[in-house]
C-alpha positions as CSV (number, residue, x, y, z in Angstrom):
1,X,62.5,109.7,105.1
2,X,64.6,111.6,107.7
3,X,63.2,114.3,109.4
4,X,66.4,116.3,108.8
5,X,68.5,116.0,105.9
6,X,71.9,116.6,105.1
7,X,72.6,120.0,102.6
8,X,74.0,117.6,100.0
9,X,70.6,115.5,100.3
10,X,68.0,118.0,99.9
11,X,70.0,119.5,97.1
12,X,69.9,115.9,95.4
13,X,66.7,115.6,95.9
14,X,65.7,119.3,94.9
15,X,67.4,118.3,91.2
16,X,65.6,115.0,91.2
17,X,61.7,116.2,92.0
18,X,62.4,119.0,89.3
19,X,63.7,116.7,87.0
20,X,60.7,114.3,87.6
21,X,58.4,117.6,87.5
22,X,59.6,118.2,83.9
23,X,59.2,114.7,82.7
24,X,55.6,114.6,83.8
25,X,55.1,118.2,82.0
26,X,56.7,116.8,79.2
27,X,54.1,113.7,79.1
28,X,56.6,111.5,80.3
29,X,55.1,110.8,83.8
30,X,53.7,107.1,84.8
31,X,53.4,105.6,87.8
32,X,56.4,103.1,87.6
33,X,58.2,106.8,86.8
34,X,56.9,108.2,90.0
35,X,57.3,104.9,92.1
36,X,61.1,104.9,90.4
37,X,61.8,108.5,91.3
38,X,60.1,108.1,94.8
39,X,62.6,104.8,95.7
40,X,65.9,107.3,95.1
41,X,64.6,110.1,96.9
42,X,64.3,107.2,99.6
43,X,67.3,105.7,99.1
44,X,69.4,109.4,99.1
45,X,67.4,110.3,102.5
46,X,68.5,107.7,104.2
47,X,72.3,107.5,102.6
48,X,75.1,108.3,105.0
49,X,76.7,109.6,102.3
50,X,74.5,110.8,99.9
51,X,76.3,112.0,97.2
52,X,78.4,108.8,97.1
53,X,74.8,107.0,97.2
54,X,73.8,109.1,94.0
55,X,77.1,107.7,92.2
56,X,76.3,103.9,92.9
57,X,73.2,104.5,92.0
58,X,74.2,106.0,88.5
59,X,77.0,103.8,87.9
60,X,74.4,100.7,88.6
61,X,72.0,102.4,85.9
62,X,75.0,102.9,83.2
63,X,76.1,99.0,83.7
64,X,72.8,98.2,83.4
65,X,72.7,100.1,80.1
66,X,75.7,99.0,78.8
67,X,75.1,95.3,79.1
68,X,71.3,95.5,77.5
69,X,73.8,97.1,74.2
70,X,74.2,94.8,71.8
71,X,77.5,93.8,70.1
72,X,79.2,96.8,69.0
73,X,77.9,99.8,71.4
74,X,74.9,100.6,68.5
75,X,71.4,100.8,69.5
């Protein structure tokens, strides 16, 4: 991870460990979980941009989503 990270960085990673922090109080927590959470906060430390990083990164989890949806939208 960079040494020095951008203000929009640390305050996407800030929301993300916190979010991660209340899964795992929640019982939510596994290691894929942490390994998931731990490959963002890489991948938004080392983004040029990382607020644009965060969006491809969320629009890549809603496609995802939206093509494991069968016929219909329903779940």
């Amino acid at each position: 991870m960079n040494a020095t990270l951008t203000p929009a960085a640390h305050r996407i990673i800030s929301q993300l460990r916190a979010g991660q922090a209340a899964g795992t109080a929640a019982g939510l927590g596994s290691p894929d979980w942490d390994a998931f959470h731990d490959l963002v906060v890489r991948f938004i430390a080392e983004a040029p941009d990382p607020k644009f990083r965060m969006r491809e990164i969320a629009d890549l989890l809603d496609e995802h989503t939206r093509s494991e949806r069968p016929v219909g939208g329903a779940r």
